[in-house]
Structures are given as structure tokens and as C-alpha cells.
CHARMM-style PDB file with segment names, atoms N, HN, CA, C and O in Angstrom:
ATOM      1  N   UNK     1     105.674 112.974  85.299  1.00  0.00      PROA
ATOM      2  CA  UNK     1     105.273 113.220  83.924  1.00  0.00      PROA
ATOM      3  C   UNK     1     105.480 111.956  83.092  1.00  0.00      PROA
ATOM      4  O   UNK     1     106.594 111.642  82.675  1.00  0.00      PROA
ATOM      5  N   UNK     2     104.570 111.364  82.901  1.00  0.00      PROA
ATOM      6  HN  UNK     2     103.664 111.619  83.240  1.00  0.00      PROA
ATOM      7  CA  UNK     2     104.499 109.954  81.963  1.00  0.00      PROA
ATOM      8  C   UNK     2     104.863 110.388  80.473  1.00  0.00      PROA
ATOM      9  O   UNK     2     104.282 111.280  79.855  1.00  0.00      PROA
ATOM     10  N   UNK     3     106.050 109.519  79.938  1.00  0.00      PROA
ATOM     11  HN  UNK     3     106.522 108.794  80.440  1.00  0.00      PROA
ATOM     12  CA  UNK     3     106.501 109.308  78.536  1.00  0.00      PROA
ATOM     13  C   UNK     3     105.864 108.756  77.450  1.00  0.00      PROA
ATOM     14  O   UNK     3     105.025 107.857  77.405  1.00  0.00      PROA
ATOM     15  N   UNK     4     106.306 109.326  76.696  1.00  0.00      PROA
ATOM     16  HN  UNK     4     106.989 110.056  76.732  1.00  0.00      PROA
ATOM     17  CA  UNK     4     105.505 108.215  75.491  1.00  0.00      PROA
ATOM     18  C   UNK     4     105.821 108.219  74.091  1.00  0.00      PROA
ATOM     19  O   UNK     4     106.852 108.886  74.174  1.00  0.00      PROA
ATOM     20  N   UNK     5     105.715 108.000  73.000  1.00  0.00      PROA
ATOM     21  HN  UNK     5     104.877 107.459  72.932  1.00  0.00      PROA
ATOM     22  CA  UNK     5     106.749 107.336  71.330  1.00  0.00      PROA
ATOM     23  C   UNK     5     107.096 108.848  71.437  1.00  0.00      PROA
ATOM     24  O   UNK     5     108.321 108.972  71.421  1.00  0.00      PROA
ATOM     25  N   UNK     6     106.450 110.050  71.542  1.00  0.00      PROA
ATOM     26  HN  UNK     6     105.456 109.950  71.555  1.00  0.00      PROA
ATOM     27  CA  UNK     6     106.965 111.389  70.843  1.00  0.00      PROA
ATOM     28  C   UNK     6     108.047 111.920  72.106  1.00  0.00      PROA
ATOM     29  O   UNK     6     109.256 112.146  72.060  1.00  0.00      PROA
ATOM     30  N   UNK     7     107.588 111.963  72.635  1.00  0.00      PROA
ATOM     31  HN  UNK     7     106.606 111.779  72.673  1.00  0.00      PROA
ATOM     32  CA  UNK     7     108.484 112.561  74.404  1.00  0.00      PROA
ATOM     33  C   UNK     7     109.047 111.526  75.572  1.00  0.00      PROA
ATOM     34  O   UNK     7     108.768 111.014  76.656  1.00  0.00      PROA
ATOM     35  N   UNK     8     109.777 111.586  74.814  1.00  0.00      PROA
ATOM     36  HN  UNK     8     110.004 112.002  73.933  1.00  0.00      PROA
ATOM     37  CA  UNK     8     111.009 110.606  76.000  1.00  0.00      PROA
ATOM     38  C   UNK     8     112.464 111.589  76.783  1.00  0.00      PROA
ATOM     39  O   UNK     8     112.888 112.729  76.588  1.00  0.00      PROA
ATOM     40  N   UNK     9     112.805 110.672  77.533  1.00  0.00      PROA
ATOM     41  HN  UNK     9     112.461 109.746  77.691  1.00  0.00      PROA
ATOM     42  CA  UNK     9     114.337 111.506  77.999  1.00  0.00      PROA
ATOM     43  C   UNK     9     114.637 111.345  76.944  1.00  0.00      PROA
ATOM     44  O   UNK     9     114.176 110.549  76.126  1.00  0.00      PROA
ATOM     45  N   UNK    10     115.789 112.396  76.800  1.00  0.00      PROA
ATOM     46  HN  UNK    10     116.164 113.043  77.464  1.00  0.00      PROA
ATOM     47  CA  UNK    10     116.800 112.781  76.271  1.00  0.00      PROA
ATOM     48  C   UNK    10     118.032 111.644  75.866  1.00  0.00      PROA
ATOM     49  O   UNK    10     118.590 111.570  74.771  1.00  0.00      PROA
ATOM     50  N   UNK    11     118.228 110.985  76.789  1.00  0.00      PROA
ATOM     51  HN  UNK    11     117.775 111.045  77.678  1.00  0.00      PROA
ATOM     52  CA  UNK    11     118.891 109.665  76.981  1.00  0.00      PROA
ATOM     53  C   UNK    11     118.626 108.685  76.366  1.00  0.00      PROA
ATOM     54  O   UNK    11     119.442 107.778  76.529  1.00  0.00      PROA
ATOM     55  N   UNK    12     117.635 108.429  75.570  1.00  0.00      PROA
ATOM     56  HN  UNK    12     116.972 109.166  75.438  1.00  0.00      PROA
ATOM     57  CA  UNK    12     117.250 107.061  75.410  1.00  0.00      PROA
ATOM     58  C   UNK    12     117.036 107.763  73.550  1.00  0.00      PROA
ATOM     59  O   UNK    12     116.247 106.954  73.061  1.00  0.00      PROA
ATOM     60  N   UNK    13     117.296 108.565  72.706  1.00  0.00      PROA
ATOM     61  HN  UNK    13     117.937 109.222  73.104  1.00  0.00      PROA
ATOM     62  CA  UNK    13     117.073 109.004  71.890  1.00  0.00      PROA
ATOM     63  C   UNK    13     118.340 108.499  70.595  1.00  0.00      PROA
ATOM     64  O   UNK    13     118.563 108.847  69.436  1.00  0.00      PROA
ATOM     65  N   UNK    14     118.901 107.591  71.480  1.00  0.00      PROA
ATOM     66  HN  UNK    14     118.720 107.308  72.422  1.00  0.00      PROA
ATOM     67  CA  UNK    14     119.869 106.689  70.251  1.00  0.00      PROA
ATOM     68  C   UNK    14     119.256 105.197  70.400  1.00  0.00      PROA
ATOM     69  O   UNK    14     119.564 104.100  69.936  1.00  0.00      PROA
ATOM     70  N   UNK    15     118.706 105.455  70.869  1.00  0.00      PROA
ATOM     71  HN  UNK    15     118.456 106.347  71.247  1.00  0.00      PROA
ATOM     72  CA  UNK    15     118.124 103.669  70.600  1.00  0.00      PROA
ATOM     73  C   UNK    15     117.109 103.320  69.634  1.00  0.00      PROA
ATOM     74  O   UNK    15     116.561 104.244  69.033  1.00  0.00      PROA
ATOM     75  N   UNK    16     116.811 102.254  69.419  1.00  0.00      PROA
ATOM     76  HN  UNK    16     117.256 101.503  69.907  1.00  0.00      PROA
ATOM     77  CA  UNK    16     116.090 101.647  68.162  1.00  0.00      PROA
ATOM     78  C   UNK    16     114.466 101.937  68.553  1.00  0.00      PROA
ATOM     79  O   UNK    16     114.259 101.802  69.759  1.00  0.00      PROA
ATOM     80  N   UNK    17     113.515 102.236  67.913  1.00  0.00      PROA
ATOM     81  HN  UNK    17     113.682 102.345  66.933  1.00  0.00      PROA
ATOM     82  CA  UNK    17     112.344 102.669  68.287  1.00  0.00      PROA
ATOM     83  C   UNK    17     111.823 100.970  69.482  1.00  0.00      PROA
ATOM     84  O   UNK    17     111.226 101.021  70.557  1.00  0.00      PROA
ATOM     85  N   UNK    18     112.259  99.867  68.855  1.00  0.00      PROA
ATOM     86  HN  UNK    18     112.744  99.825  67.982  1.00  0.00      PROA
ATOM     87  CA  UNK    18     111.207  98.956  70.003  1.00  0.00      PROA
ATOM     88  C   UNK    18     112.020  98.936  71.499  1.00  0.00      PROA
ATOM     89  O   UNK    18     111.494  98.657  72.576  1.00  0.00      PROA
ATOM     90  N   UNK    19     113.333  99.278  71.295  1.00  0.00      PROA
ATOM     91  HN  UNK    19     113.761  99.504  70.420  1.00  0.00      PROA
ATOM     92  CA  UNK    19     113.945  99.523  72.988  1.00  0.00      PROA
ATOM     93  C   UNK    19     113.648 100.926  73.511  1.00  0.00      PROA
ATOM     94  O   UNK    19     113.223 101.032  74.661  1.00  0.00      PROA
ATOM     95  N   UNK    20     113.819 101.897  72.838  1.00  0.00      PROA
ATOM     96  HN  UNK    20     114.164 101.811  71.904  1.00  0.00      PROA
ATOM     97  CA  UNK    20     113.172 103.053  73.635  1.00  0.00      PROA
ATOM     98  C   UNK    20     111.658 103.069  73.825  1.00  0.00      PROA
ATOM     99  O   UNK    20     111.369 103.770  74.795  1.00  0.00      PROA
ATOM    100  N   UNK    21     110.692 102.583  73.280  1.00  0.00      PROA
ATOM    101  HN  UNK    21     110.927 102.014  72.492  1.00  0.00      PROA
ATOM    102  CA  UNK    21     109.191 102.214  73.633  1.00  0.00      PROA
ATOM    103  C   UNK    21     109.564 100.986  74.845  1.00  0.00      PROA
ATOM    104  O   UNK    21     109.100 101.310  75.938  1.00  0.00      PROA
ATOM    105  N   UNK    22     110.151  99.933  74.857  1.00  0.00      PROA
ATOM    106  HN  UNK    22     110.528  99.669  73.969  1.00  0.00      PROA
ATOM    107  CA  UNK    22     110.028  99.420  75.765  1.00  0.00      PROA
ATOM    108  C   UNK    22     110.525  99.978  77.381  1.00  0.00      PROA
ATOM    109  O   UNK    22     110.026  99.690  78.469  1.00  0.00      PROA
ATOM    110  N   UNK    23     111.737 100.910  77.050  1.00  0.00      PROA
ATOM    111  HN  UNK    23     112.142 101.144  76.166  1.00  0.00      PROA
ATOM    112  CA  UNK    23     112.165 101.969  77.964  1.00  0.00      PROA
ATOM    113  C   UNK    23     111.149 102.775  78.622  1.00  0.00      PROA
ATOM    114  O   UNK    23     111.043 102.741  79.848  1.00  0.00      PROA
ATOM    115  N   UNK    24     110.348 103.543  77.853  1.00  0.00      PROA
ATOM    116  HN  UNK    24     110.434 103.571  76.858  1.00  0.00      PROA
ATOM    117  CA  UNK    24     109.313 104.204  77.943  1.00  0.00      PROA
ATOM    118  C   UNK    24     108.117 103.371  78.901  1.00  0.00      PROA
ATOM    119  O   UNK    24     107.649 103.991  79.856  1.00  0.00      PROA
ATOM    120  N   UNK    25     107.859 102.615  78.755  1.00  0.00      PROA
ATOM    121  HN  UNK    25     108.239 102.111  77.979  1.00  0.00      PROA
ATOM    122  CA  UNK    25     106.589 101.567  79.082  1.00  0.00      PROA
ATOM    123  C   UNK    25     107.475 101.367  80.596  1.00  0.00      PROA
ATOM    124  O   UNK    25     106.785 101.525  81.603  1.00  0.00      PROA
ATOM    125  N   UNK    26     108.905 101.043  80.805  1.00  0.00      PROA
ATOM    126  HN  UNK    26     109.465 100.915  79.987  1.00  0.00      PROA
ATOM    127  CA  UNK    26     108.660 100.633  82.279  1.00  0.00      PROA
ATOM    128  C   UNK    26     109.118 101.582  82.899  1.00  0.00      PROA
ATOM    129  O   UNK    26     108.964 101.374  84.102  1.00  0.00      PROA
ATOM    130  N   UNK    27     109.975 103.241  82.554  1.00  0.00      PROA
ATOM    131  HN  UNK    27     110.100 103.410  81.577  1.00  0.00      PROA
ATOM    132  CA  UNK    27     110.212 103.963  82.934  1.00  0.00      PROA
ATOM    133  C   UNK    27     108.694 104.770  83.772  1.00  0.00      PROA
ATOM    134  O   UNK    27     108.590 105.346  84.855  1.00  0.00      PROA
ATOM    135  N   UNK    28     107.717 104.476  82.712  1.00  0.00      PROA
ATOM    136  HN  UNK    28     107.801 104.008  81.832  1.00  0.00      PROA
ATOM    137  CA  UNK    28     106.108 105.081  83.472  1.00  0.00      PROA
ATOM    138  C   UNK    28     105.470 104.107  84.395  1.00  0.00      PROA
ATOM    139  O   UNK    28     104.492 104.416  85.077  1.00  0.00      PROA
ATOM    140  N   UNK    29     106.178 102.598  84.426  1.00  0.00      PROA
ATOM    141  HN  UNK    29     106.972 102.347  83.873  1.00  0.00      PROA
ATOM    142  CA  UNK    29     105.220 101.674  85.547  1.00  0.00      PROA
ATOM    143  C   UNK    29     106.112 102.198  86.773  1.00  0.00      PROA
ATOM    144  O   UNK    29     105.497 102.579  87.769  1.00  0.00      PROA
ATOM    145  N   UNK    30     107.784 102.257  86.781  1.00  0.00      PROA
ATOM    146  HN  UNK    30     108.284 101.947  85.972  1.00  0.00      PROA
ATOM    147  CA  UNK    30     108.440 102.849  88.018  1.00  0.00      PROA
ATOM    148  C   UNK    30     107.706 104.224  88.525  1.00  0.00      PROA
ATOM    149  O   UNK    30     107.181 104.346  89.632  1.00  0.00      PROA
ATOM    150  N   UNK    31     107.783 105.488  87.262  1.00  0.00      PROA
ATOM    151  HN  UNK    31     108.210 105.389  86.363  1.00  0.00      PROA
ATOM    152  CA  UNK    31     107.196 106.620  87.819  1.00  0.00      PROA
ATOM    153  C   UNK    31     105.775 106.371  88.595  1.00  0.00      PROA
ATOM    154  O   UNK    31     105.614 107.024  89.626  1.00  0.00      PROA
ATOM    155  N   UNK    32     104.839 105.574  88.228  1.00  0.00      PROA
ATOM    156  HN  UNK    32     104.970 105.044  87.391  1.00  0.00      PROA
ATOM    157  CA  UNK    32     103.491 105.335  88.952  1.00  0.00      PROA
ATOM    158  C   UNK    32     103.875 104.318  90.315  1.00  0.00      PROA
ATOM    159  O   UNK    32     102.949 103.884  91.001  1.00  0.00      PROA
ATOM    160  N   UNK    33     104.810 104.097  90.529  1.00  0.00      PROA
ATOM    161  HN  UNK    33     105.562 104.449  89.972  1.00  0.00      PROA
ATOM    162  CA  UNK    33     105.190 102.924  91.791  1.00  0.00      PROA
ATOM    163  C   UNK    33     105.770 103.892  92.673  1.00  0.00      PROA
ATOM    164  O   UNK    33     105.673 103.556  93.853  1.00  0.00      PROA
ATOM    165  N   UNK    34     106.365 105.034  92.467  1.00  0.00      PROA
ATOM    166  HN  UNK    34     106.444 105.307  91.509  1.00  0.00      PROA
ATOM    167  CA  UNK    34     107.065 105.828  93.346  1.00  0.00      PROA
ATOM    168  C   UNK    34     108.477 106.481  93.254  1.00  0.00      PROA
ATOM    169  O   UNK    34     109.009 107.356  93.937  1.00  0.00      PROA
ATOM    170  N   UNK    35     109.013 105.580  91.907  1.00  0.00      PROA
ATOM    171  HN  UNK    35     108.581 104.869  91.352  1.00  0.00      PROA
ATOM    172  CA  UNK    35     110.468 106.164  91.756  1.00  0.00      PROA
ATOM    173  C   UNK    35     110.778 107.529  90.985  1.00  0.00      PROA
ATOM    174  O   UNK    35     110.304 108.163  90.042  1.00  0.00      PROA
ATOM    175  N   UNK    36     111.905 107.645  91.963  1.00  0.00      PROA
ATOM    176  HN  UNK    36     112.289 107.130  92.729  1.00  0.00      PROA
ATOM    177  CA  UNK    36     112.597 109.357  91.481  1.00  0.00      PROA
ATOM    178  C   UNK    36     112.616 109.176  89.741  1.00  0.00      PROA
ATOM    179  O   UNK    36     112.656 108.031  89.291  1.00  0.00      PROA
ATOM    180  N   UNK    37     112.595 109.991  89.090  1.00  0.00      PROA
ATOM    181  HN  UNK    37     112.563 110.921  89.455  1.00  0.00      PROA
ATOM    182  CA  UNK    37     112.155 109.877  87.815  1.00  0.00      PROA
ATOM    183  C   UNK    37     113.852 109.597  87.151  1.00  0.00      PROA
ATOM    184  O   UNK    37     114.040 108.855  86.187  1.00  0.00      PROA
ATOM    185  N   UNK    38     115.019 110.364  87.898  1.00  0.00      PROA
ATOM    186  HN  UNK    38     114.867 110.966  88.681  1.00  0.00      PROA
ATOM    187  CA  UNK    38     116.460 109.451  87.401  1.00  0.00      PROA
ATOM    188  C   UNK    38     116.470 108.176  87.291  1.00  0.00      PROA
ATOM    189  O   UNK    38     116.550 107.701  86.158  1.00  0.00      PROA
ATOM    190  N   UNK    39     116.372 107.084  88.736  1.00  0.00      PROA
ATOM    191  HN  UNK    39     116.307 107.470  89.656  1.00  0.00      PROA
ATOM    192  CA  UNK    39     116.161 106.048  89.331  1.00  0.00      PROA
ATOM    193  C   UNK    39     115.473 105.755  88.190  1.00  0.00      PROA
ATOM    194  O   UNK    39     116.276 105.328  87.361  1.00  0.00      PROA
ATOM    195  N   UNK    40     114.004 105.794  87.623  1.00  0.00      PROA
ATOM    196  HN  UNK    40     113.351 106.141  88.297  1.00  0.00      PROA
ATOM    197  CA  UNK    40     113.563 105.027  86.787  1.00  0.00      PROA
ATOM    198  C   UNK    40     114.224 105.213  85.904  1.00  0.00      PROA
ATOM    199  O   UNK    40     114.926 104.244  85.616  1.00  0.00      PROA
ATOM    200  N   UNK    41     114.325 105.986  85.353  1.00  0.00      PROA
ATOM    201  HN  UNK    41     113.755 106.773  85.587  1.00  0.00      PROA
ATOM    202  CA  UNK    41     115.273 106.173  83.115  1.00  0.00      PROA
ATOM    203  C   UNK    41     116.326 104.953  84.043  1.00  0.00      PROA
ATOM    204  O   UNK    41     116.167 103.762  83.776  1.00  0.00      PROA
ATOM    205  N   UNK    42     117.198 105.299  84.937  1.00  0.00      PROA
ATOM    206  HN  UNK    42     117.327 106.266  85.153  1.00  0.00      PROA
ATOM    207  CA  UNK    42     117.935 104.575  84.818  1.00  0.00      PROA
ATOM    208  C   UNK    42     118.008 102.633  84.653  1.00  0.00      PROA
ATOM    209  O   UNK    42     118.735 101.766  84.169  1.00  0.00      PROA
ATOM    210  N   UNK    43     116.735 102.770  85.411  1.00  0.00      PROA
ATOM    211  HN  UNK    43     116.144 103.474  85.804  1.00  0.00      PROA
ATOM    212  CA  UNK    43     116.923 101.047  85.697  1.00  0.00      PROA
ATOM    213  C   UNK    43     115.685 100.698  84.296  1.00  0.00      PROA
ATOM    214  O   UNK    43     115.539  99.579  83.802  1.00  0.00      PROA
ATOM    215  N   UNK    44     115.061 101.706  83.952  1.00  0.00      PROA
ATOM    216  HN  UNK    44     115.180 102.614  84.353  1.00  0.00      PROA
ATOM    217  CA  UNK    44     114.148 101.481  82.311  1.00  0.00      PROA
ATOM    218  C   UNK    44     115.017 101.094  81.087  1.00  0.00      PROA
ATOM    219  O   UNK    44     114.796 100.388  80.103  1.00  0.00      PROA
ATOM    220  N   UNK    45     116.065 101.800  81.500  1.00  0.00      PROA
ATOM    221  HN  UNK    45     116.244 102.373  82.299  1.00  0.00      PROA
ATOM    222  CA  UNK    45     117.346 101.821  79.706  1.00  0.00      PROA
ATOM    223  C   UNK    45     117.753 100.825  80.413  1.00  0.00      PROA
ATOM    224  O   UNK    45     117.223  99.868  79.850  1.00  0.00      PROA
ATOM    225  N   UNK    46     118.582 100.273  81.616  1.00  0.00      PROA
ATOM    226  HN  UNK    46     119.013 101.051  82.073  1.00  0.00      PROA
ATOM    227  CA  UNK    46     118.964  98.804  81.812  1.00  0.00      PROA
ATOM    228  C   UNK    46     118.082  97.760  81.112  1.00  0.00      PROA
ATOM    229  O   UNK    46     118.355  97.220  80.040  1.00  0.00      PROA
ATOM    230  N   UNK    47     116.955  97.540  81.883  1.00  0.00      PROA
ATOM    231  HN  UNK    47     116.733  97.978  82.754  1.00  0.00      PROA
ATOM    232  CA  UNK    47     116.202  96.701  81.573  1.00  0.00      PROA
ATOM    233  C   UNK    47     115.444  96.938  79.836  1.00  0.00      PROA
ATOM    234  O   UNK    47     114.591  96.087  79.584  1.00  0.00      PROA
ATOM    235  N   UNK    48     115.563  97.431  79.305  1.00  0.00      PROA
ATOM    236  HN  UNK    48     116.255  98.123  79.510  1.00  0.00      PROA
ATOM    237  CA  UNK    48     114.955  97.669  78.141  1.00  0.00      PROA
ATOM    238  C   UNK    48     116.078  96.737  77.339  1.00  0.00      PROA
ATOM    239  O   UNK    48     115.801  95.779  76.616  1.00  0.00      PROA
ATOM    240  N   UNK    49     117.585  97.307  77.674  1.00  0.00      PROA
ATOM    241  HN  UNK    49     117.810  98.084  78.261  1.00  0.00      PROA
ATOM    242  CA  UNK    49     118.411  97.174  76.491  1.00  0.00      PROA
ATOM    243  C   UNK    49     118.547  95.387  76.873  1.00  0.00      PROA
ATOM    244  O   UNK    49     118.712  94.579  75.959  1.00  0.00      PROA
ATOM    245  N   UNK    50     118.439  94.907  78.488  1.00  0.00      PROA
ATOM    246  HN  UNK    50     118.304  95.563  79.230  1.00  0.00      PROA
ATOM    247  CA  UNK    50     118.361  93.581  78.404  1.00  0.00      PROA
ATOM    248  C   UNK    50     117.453  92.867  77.684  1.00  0.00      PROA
ATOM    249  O   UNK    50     117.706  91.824  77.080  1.00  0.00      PROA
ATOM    250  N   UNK    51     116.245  93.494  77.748  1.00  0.00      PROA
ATOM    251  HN  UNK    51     116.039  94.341  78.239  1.00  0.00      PROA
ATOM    252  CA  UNK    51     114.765  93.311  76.902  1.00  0.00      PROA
ATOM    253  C   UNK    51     115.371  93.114  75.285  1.00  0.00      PROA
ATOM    254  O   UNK    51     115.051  92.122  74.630  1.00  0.00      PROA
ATOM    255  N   UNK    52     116.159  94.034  74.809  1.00  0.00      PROA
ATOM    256  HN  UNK    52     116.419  94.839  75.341  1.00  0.00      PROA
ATOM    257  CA  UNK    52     116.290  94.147  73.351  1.00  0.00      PROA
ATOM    258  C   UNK    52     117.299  93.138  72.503  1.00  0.00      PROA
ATOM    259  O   UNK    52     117.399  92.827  71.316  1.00  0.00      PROA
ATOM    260  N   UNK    53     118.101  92.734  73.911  1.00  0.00      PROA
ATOM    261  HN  UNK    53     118.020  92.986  74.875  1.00  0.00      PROA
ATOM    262  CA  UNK    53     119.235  91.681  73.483  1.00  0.00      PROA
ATOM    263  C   UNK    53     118.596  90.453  73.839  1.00  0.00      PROA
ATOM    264  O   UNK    53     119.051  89.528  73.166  1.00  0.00      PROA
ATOM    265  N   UNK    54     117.502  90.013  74.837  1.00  0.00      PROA
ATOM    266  HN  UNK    54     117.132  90.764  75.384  1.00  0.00      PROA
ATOM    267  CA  UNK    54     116.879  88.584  74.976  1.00  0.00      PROA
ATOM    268  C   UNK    54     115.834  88.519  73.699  1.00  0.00      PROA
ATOM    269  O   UNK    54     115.305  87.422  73.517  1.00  0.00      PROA
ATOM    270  N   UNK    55     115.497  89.562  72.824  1.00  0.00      PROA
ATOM    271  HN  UNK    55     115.927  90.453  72.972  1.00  0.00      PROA
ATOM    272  CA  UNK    55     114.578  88.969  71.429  1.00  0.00      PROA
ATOM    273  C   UNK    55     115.489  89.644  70.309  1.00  0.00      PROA
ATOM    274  O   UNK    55     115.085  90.190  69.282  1.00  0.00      PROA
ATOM    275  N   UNK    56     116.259  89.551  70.555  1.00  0.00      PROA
ATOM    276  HN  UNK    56     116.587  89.108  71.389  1.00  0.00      PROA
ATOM    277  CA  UNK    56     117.329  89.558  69.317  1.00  0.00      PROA
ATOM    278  C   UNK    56     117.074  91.121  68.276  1.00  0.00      PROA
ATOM    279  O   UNK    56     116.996  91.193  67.049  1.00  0.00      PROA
ATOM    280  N   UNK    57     116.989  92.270  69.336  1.00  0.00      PROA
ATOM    281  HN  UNK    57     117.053  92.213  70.333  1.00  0.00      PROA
ATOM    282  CA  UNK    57     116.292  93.438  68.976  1.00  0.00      PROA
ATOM    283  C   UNK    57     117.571  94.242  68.807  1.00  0.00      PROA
ATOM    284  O   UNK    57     118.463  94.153  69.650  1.00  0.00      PROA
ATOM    285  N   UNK    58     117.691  95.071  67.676  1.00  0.00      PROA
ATOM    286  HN  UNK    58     116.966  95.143  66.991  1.00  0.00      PROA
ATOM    287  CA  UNK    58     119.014  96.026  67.451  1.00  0.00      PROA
ATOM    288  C   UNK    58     118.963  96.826  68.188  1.00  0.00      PROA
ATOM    289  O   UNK    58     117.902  97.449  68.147  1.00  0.00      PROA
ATOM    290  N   UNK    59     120.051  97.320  69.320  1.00  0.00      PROA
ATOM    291  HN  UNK    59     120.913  96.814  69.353  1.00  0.00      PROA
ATOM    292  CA  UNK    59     119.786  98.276  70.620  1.00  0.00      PROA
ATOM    293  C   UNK    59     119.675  99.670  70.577  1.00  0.00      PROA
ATOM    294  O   UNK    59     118.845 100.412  71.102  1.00  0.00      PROA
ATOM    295  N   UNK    60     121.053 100.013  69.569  1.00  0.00      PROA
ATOM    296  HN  UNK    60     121.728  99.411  69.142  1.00  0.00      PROA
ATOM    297  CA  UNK    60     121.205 101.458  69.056  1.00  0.00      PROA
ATOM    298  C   UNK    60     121.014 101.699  67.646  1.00  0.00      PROA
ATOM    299  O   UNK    60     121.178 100.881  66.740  1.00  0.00      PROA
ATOM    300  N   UNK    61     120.599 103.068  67.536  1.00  0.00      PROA
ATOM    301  HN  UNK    61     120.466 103.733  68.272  1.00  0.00      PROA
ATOM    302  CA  UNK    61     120.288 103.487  65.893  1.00  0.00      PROA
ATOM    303  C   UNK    61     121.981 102.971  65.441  1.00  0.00      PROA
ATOM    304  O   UNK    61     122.890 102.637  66.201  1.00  0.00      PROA
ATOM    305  N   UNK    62     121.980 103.025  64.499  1.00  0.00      PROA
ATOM    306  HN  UNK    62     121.241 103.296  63.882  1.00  0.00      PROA
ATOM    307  CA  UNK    62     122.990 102.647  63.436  1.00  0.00      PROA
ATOM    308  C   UNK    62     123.843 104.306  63.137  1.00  0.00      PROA
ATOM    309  O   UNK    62     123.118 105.196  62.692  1.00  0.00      PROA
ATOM    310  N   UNK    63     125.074 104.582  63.350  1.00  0.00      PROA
ATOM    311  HN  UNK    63     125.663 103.859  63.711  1.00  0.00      PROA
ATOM    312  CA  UNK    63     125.851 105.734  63.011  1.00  0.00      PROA
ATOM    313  C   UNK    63     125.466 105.830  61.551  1.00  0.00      PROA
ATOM    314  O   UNK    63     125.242 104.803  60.911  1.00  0.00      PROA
ATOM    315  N   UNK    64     125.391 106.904  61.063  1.00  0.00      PROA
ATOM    316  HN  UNK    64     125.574 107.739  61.583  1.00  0.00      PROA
ATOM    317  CA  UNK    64     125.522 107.698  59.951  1.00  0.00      PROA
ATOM    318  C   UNK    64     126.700 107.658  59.064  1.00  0.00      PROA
ATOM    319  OT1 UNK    64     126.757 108.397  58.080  1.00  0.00      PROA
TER     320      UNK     64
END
């Protein structure tokens, strides 16, 4: 089931909208390559949040 800005895991729902879209984007290139859909969120939120700290991108929403 491919993700997208409205429907994401559950998991990735504290992050800043351009790291969870970028989450999103490689969590669906893993799901179309073959990976267990854990396996991807998991190595998608890795690589996203590395993604968000190499362009100087705020990772998590901000506490209340």
C-alpha cells in the first residue's frame, strides 16, 4: 500500500512535513523493490532524518 502527504505510518507523524514526505517517497521506492513494509518505514525514517540533517531541515515538530 503506497503512502502519501495525507496517509503515512503512524511513526513518522512527529516529524516536520519535508522529512516525513521525504520518508514517504523512499518508504514507496523500497515497497515497489520488494521490502517488508516494517523494513522499509524503518530504513525510510533513517534515511529521511539523515536527508533532513544534510539540508539543514528541522526533523521533529516542535513540542507544544
Amino acid at each position: 500500500m503506497p503512502w502519501n502527504k495525507e496517509n503515512y505510518p503512524d511513526s513518522l507523524k512527529n516529524f516536520t512535513a519535508p522529512v516525513r514526505n521525504k520518508a514517504v517517497e523512499i518508504a514507496n521506492a523500497l515497497l515497489e523493490d520488494g521490502y517488508e513494509e516494517g523494513r522499509a518505514i524503518a530504513i525510510a525514517t533513517a534515511q529521511a532524518k539523515e536527508w533532513g540533517e544534510n539540508h539543514d531541515k528541522q526533523i521533529r515538530k516542535k513540542e507544544h
